[in-house]
C-alpha positions in Angstrom: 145.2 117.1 111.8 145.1 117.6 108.0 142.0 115.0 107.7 142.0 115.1 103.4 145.7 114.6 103.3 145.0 111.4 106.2 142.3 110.2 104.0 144.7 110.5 101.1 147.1 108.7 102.7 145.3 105.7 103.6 143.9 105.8 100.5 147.5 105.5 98.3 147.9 102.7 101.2 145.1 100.5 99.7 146.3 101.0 96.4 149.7 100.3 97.1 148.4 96.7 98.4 146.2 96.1 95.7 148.9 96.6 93.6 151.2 94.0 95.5 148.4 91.1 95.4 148.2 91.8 91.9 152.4 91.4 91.2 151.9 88.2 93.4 149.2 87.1 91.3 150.9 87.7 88.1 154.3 86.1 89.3 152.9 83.1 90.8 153.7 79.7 89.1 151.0 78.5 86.9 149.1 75.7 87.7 148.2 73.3 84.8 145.0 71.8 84.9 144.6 68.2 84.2 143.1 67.6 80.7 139.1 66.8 80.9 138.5 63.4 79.0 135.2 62.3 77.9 134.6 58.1 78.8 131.9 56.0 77.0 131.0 54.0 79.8 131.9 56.3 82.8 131.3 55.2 86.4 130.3 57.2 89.3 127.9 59.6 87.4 130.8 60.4 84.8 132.4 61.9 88.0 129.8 64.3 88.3 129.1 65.7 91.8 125.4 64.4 92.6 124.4 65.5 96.3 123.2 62.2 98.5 120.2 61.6 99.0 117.9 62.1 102.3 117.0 58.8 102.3 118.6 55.3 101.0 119.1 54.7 97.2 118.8 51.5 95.3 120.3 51.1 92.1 117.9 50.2 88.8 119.1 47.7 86.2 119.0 49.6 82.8 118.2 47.4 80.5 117.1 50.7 77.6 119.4 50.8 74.5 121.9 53.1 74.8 121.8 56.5 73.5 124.2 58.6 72.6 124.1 62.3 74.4 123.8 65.6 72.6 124.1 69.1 72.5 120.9 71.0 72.0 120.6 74.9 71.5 117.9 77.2 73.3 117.8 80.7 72.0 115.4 83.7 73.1 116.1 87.3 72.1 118.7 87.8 75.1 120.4 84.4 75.7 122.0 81.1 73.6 122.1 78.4 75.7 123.2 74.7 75.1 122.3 71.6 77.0 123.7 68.7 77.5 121.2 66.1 77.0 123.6 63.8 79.1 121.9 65.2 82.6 120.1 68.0 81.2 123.0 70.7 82.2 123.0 74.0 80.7 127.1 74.0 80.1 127.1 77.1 77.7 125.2 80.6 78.4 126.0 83.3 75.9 124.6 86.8 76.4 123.3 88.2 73.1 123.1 91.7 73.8 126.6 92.3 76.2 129.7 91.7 73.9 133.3 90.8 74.9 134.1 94.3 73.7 133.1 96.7 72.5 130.9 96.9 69.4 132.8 93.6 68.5 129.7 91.5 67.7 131.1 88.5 70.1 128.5 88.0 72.9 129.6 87.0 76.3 129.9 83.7 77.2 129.5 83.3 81.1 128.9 79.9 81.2 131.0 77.3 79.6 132.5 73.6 79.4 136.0 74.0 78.1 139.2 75.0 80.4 137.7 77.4 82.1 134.6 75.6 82.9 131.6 77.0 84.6 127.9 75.0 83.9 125.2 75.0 85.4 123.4 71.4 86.5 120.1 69.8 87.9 118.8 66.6 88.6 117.2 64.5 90.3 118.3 62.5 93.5 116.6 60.3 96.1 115.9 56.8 96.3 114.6 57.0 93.2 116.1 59.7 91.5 117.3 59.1 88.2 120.7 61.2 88.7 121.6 59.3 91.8 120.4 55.7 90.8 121.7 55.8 86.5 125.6 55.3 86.1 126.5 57.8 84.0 123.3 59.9 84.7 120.7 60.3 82.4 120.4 60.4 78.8 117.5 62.5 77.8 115.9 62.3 74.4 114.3 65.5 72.8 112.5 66.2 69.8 114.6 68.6 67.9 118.5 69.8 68.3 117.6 73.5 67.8 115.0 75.7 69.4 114.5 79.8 68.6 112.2 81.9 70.8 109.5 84.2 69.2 107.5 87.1 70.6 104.0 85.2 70.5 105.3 83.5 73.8 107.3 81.5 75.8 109.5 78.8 74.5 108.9 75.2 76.1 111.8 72.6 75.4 110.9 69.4 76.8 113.9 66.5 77.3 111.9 63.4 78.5 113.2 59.7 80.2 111.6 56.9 80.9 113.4 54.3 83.1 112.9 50.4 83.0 111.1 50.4 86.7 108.5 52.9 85.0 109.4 56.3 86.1 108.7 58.7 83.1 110.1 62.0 83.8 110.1 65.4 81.5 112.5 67.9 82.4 111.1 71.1 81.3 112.8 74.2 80.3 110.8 77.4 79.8 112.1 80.8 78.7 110.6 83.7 78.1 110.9 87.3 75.6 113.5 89.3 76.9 114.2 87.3 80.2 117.3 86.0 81.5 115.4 83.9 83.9 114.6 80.0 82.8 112.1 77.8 84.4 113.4 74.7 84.8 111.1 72.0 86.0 110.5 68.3 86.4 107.4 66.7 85.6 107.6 63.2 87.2 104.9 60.9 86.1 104.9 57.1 87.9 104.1 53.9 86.3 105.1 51.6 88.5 103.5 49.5 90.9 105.2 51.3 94.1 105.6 54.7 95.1 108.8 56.4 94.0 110.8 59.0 96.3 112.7 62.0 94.3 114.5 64.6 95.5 115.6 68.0 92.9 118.8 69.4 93.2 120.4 72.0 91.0 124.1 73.5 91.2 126.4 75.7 89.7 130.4 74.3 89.2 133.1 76.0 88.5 136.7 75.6 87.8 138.8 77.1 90.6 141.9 76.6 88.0 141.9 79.9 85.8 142.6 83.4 87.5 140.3 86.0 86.5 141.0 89.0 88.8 140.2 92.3 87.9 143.6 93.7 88.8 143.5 97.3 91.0 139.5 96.8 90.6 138.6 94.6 94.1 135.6 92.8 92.6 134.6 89.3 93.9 134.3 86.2 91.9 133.1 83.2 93.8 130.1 81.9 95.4 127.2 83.3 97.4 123.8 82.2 99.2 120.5 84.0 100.9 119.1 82.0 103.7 116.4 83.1 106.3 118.9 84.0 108.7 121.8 85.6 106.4 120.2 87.2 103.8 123.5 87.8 101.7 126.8 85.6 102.1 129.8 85.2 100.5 131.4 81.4 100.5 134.2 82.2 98.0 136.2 79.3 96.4 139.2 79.2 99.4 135.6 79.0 101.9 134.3 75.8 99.9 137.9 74.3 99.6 137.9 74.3 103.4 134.5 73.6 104.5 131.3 72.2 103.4 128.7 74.5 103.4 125.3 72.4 104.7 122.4 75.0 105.7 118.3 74.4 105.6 116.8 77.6 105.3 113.1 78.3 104.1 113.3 79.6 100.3 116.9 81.3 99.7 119.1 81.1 96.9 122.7 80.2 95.7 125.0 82.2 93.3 128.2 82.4 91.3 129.3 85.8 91.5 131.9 87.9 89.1 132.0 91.7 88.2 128.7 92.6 86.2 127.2 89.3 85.8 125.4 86.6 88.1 124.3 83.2 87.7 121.6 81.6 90.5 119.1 79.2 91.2 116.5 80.1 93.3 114.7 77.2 94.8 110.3 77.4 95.8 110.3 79.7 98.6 107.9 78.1 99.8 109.7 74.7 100.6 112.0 74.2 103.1 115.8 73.7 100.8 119.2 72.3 101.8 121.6 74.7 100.4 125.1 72.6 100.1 128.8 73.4 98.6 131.4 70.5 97.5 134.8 70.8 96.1 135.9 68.2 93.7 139.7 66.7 93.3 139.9 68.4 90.0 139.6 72.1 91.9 135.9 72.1 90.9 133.9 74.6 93.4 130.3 73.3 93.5 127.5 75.2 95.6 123.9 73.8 94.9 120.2 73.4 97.0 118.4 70.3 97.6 114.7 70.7 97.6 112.3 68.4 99.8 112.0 64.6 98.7 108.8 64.2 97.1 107.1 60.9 97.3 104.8 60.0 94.0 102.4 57.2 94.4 102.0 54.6 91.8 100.0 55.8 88.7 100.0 59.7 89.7 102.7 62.4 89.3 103.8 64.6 90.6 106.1 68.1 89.8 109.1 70.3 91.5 110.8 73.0 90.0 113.3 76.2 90.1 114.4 79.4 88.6 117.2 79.5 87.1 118.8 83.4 86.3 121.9 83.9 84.4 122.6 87.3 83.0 123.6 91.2 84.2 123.3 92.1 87.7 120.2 94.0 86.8 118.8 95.4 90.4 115.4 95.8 89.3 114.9 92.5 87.7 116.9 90.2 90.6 114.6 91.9 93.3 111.7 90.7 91.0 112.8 87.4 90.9 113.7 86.3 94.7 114.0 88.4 98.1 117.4 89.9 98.2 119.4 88.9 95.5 119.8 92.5 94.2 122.2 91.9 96.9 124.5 89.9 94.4 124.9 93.9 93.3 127.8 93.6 95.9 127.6 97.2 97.7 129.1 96.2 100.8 128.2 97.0 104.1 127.0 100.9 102.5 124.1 98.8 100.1 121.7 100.8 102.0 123.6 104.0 100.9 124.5 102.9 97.4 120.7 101.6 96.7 119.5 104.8 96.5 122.3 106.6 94.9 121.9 104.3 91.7 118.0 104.7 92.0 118.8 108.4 91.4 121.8 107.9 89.0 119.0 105.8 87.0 116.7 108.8 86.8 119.1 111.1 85.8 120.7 109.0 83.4 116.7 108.6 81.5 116.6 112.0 81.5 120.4 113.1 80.0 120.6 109.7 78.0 124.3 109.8 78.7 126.1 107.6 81.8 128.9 110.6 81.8 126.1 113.1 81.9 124.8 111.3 84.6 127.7 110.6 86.7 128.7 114.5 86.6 125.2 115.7 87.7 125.0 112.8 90.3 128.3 113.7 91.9 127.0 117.7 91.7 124.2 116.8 93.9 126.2 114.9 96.7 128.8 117.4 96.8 126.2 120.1 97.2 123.9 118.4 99.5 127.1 117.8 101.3 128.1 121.4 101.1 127.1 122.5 105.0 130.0 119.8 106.3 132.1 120.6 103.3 132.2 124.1 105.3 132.7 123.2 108.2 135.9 120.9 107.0 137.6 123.7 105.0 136.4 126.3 107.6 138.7 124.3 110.1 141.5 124.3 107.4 141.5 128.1 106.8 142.1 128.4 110.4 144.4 126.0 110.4 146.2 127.9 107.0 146.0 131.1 109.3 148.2 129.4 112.0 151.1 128.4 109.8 153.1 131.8 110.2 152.9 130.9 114.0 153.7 127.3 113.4 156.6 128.0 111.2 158.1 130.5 114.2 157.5 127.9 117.1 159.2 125.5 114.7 162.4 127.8 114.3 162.3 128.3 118.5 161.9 124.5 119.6 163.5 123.1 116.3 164.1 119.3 117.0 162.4 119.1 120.5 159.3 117.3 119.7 157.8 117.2 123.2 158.3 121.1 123.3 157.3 122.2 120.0 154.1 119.7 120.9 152.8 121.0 124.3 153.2 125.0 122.3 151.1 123.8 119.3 148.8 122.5 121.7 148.9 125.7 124.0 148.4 128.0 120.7 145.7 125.5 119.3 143.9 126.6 123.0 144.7 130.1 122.7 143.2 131.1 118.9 140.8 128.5 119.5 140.9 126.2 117.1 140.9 122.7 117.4 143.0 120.6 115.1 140.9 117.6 114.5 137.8 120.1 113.5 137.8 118.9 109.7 137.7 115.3 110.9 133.8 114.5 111.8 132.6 116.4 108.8 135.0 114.4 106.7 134.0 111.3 108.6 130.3 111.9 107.5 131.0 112.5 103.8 133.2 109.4 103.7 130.3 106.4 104.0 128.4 108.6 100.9 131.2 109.3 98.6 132.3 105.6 98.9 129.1 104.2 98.4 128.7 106.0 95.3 131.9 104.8 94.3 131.0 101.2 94.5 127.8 102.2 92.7 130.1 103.0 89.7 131.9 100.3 90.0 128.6 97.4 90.1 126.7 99.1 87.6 126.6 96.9 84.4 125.0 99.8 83.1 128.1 101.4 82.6 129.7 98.7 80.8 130.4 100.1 77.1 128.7 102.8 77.8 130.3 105.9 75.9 130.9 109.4 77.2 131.8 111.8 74.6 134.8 112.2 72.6 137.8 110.0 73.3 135.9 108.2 75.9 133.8 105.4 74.5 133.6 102.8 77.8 133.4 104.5 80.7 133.7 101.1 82.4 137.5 100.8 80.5 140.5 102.7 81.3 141.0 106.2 79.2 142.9 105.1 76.2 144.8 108.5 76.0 145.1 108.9 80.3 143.6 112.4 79.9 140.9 111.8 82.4 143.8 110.2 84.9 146.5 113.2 84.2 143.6 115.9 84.9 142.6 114.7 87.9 146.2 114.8 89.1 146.4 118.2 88.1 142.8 118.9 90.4 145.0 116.9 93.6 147.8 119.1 93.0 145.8 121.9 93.3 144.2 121.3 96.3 147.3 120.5 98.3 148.0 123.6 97.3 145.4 125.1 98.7 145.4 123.3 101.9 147.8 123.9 104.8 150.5 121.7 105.4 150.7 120.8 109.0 152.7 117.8 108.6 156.2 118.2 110.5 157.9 115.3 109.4 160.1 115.9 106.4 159.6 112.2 105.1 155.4 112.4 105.4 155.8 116.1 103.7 157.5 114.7 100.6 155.1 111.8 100.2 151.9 113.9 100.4 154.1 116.3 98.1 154.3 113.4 95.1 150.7 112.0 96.2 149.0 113.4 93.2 151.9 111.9 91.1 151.2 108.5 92.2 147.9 108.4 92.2 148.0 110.0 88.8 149.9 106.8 87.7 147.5 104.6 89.8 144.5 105.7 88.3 146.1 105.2 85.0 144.4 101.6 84.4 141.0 102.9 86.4 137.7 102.6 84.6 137.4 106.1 83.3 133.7 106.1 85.1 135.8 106.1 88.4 138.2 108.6 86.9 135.6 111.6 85.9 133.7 110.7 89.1 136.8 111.5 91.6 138.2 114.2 88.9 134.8 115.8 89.1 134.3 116.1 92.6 137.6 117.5 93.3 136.7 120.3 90.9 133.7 120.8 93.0 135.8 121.0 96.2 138.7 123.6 94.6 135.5 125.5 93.9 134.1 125.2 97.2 137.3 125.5 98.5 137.6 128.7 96.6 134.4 130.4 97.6 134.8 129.2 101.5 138.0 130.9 101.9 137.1 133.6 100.1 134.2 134.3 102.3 136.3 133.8 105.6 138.8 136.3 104.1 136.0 139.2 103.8 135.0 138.2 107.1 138.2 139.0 108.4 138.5 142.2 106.9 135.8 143.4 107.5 136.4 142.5 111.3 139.6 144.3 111.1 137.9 147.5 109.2 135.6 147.1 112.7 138.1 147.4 114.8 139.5 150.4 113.3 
C-alpha cells in the first residue's frame, strides 16, 4: 500500500468536493431580500425579536412625549461603534486597526444594519421590562451624540429612560484602552409604589440572506454557544431555521462565528442563563441568553449586566474573558493539538518578527520531531522500491489474472519480508499533527496581512504571481518520483501521475500561508527522503561487500 499516494488521493477528493459546493453555490439563483423599511409608529417592538418573558407581562400606558431615536458614536483606540438609541443596539462595529485590505485605510466593519445586517441587541424583558412592555421598544435619551476614548481611563456612555409607572433605568456602556470587550449594564432604579420584575436579555441577529463563503477555504460562519455540559457548539443558521435552541446552563456564552473574527455575549457566570435561538420571517438568525428575572422593590435598585466582545479571535484575550471561548478559534476536534502548536508558532514568531519566518521554522520542528516515523514510513517504501523489478516480472507472468498475480504479491511480500501496509501507522500518527497545524494556519488572525518577503505581502491571500503554488507542484512531482509505484490499475496510475498537476491548479487560490507551509514540508521530506534511502543503500552494500 503506497500510504502518501492514498493520503494524496483522498486528499484531491476533498478538494474536488469543495470545489463542487462552491460551483453550486455560485450558480444558484439569487434570492432577493425584501427591502427593510423604517415605520414611525411600528407595532410589535418594530418587529424586533424580544424573548418572552418568565413570567406574565402587562402593558404600561406611555403617556412621555415622543422622541425621536438616534444614532450615537462610541470610539476607543480599537473599535467605532454606533448605537441605536431606539433599544440601545450596537448595529455598527468597525475595527480600527484590521482593514478590508490591505494597507487600504478602510477598517472592517463586522457588525452592520444595511443588506447585510448583523447587530448586536439587549434589553430588558419581564413583567416589567421596558423592551417587552413599550411598543416600539425604548427610546433612550443621552447626553451627547459623540463619545472618543482617552488613555486616562475607561469611557462610560450612559443612555437613561424613565417610564410613566416610575421605573428609571440607565443602560450603561463601558469600554476600555485597547479592549474589544464592552461592558454593558443596566442600572434599574424603582420609583414606584410596587415592586418591578426585569429580566436582561442580549442577542446577536443576523441576516441569513447574503452568502459569504470562503470558497476552497472550509471556514464556518454561523452561530455557536458554551454551556456547562457542551463546552463548545455549533448551531449554524440551517440548525436555528429548523429548531429552537432553549438550554439553561450555569454561565456560558453565545457567538456569531466567521473566519478571523467573533462577536459574543457572555452572560454573569455566576447566574443561572437561558441561552435561546429564533429565526425571523425575514431569514433573520437570532441566538441570545436570558439572564434570571430580578425583582426590585419599591424605592431601591437594583443592577444586571454582560460582556459584550466583538473583535479578532484573539486566543489569549477570549480565554481571559470567559471559560472556553478561545474555542470560537474553531480547531476542530485536534484543538488540543493545534493549541499548542500556535503557543509555539507565537514564540517563534516574537523572536523572527516575521509570520513566514515563523511558519518555516515551525513546520522544521514538526517534521524533525517527527523524523523517527518519517523513517520508518520511507524505510517501508525503499523496500517496497526494491521489490518493483519482481513486481514488474510477476506482472508479465500472471498479466490480467488478478486473483493470481494477488496471492504471488502476497506470497513474495512473505518471503522478503516486507509487509505492504508498513508506511501506514507511522503515516497515521503524523496525520492528526500535520493537520492540526494546518488549521492553525488557517484560524490565526495573526496572519491576516501579514507580509512575508518579496512578492508575498498577505500570507493569508493567495500568491498574486502562483509562484508559491507552481513550486510546490514541482516538490509533489518530485516525490512521486521518488516513491515506488505500486499501483496496478492503469486508470489510478495516471491520476496519481497528474496529481501534482491538479493540486498545483488547486492550490492556485490557497492562502499563500497554506502554500509555503505544505511547499515547505515537502522539501523537508525529499530531503529526508533523500538521506533515508541513501543510508539503506550503504547498508546494502555494505551487506553485500560482507558477504563476499
Amino acid at each position: 500500500m503506497e500510504s502518501q499516494r492514498s493520503f494524496l488521493f483522498i486528499a484531491l477528493m476533498v478538494v474536488t468536493y469543495l470545489l463542487f459546493n462552491q460551483w453550486q453555490t455560485d450558480n444558484a439563483p439569487v434570492i432577493e431580500q425584501p427591502a427593510v423599511t423604517q415605520q414611525t409608529t411600528p407595532s410589535n417592538n418594530n418587529g424586533e425579536f424580544v424573548p418572552e418573558s418568565s413570567v406574565t407581562t402587562t402593558s404600561i400606558s406611555n403617556e412621555k412625549k415622543v422622541v425621536s431615536a438616534t444614532l450615537i458614536t462610541v470610539k476607543n483606540d480599537v473599535l467605532s461603534l454606533k448605537i441605536d438609541t431606539n433599544g440601545g443596539d450596537i448595529v455598527e462595529a468597525k475595527l480600527l486597526k484590521f482593514y478590508t485590505e490591505q494597507g487600504n485605510g478602510i477598517p472592517f466593519t463586522i457588525l452592520r444594519n444595511d443588506r447585510d445586517r448583523y447587530v448586536a441587541q439587549s434589553g430588558l424583558t419581564g413583567a416589567q421590562g421596558l423592551d417587552r412592555i413599550i411598543p416600539g421598544r425604548p427610546i433612550y435619551q443621552t447626553s451627547a451624540t459623540s463619545y472618543q476614548a482617552n488613555t486616562n481611563g475607561p469611557l462610560v456612555v450612559d443612555l437613561k429612560y424613565v417610564d410613566t409607572a416610575g421605573l428609571s433605568v440607565t443602560k450603561r456602556f463601558t469600554l476600555n484602552h485597547d479592549s474589544y470587550a464592552i461592558n454593558v449594564e443596566y442600572l434599574i432604579q424603582n420609583n414606584a409604589s410596587t415592586p418591578a420584575s426585569v429580566q436582561m436579555y442580549a442577542q446577536l441577529k443576523q441576516t441569513t440572506l447574503i452568502d459569504s463563503g470562503s470558497g476552497l477555504i472550509p471556514t464556518y460562519k454561523g452561530a455557536a454557544y458554551s454551556t456547562t455540559e457542551d463546552v463548545y457548539e455549533k448551531y449554524d443558521f440551517d440548525d436555528i431555521a429548523e429548531a429552537n435552541l432553549n438550554v439553561s446552563t450555569q454561565g456560558g456564552w453565545v457567538a456569531m462565528l466567521q473566519h478571523y473574527f467573533v462577536s459574543s455575549w457572555v452572560p454573569e457566570k455566576s447566574s443561572n442563563n437561558q441561552l435561546y435561538t429564533s429565526y425571523s420571517s425575514n431569514k433573520d438568525a437570532v441566538i441570545g441568553f436570558k439572564a434570571p428575572a430580578i425583582t426590585v422593590e419599591p424605592n431601591s435598585t437594583a443592577t444586571t449586566s454582560a460582556i459584550f466582545y466583538v473583535g479578532p479571535k484573539d486566543q489569549d484575550v477570549l480565554e481571559s474573558i470567559e471559560e472556553n471561548l478561545d474555542l470560537t478559534i474553531d480547531y476542530g476536534f485536534l484543538f488540543m493539538i493545534s493549541q499548542p502548536l500556535f503557543w509555539l508558532l507565537i514564540k517563534i514568531q516574537s523572536i523572527v518578527t516575521n509570520w513566514g519566518v515563523a511558519i518555516i521554522i515551525i513546520t522544521l520542528i514538526v517534521k524533525g520531531g517527527m523524523y523517527p516515523l518519517t523513517k520508518a514510513q520511507y524505510t517501508s517504501m525503499a523496500k517496497m522500491r526494491a521489490l518493483q523489478p519482481k513486481m514488474t516480472q510477476l506482472k508479465e507472468r500472471f498479466g490480467d489474472d488478478k486473483q493470481k498475480m494477488s496471492q504471488a504479491m502476497m506470497e513474495l511480500y512473505r518471503k522478503e519480508k516486507v509487509n505492504p501496509a508498513g508506511g501506514c501507522l507511522p503515516l497515521i500518527i503524523q496525520m492528526p499533527i500535520f493537520l492540526a497545524l494546518y488549521w492553525v494556519f488557517l484560524e490565526s488572525v495573526e496572519l491576516r496581512h501579514a507580509p512575508f518577503m518579496l512578492w508575498i505581502q498577505d500570507l493569508s491571500a493567495q500568491d498574486p504571481f502562483y509562484i508559491l503554488p507552481v513550486l510546490m507542484g514541482v516538490s509533489m512531482f518530485i516525490m512521486q518520483k521518488m516513491q515506488p509505484m505500486t499501483v496496478q490499475d492503469p486508470m489510478q496510475q495516471k491520476i496519481m501521475q497528474y496529481m501534482p498537476v491538479m493540486f498545483t491548479v488547486f492550490f492556485f487560490w490557497f492562502p499563500s500561508g497554506l502554500v509555503l507551509y505544505w511547499l515547505v514540508s515537502n522539501i523537508i521530506s525529499i530531503v529526508q527522503m533523500k538521506i533515508i534511502f541513501s543510508g539503506i543503500e550503504k547498508k546494502k552494500e555494505k551487506e553485500k561487500a560482507k558477504a563476499k
